[in-house]
C-alpha positions in Angstrom: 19.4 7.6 5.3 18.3 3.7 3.6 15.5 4.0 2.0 13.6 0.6 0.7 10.5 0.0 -1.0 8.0 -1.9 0.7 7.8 -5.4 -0.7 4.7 -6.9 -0.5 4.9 -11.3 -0.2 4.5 -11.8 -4.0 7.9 -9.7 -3.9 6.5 -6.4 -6.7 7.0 -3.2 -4.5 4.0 -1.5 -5.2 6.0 2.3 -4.8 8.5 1.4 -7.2 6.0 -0.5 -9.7 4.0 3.3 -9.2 7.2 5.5 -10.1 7.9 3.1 -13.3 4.0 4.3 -14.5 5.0 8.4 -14.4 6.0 9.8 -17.9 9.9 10.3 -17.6 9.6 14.0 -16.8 7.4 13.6 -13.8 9.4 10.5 -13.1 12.9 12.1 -13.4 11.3 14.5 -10.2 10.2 11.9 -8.3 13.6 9.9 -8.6 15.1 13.6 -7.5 12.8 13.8 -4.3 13.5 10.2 -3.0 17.4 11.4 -3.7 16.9 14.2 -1.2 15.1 12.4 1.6 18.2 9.5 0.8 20.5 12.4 1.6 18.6 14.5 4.4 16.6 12.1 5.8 14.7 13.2 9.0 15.8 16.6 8.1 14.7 17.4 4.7 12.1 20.4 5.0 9.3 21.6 2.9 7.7 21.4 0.0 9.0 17.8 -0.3 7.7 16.2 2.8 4.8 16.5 4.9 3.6 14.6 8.0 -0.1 13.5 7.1 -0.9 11.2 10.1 0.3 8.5 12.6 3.8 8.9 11.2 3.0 8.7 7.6 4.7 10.8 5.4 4.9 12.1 1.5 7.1 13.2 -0.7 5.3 16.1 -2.8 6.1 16.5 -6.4 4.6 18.5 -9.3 5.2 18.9 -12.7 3.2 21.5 -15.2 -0.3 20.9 -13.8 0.3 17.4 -12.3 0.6 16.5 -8.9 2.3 13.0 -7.6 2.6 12.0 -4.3 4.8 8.8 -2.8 3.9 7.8 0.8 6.7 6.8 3.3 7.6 6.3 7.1 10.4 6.2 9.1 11.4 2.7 10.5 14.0 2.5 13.5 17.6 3.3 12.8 18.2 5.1 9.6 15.9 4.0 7.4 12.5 5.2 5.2 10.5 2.9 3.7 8.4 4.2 0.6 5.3 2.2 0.4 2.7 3.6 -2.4 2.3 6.1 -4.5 -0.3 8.0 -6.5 -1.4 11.0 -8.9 -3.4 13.8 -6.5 -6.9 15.0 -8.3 -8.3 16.6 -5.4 -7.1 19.2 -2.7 -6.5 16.6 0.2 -4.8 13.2 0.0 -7.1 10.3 -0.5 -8.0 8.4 3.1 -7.3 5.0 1.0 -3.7 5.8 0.3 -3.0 6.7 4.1 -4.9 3.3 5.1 -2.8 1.4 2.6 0.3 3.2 3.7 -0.7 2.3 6.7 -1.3 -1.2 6.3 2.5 -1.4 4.4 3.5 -0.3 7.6 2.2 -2.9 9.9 3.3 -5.8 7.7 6.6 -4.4 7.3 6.9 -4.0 11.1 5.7 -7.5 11.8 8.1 -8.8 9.0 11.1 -6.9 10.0 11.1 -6.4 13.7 12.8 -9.2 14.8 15.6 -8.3 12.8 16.3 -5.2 15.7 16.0 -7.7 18.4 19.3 -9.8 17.3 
């Protein structure tokens, strides 16, 4: 499996710029999740990933009492694209960072289609 961060036109990739804010601990597990999707792909299996909507994905971390989550999709071929990231406070994930995951997502398609189509 590829996996790329989204990069938005200014060029920062706001996933990456996310895991660089973690302590070293929490990001150390992070870096190990993103490994294990790299490696299993479509077929790594809870508690990492979970579907959350419309093809929108996360990889689930935790470390002592503190929850991180990265948001990803799928893009054809081989590839996951991490788009955001974000610290969890509450029991469900936040609507804003689906909507923004989403919105990664559309820009990224419209960037990158064409590529396929050569």
């Amino acid at each position: 499996m590829n996996i790329e961060f989204y990069n938005l036109p200014d060029g920062s990739q706001p996933a990456l710029d996310f895991m660089y804010t973690l302590e070293p601990k929490m990001r150390a597990k992070m870096i190990r999740a993103v490994d294990l999707l790299e490696k299993y792909g479509y077929m790594l299996r809870p508690p990492e990933p979970k579907e959350l909507d419309d093809g929108i994905m996360e990889l689930r971390v935790s470390f002592g009492n503190n929850i991180t989550r990265m948001l990803y999709f799928f893009f054809i071929g081989n590839t996951a694209v991490l788009t955001n990231g974000f610290v969890k406070k509450t029991q469900k994930t936040p609507k804003k960072e689906i909507q923004l995951a989403k919105k990664y997502r559309a820009d990224y398609m419209r960037r990158h289609s064409h590529e396929n189509l050569e």
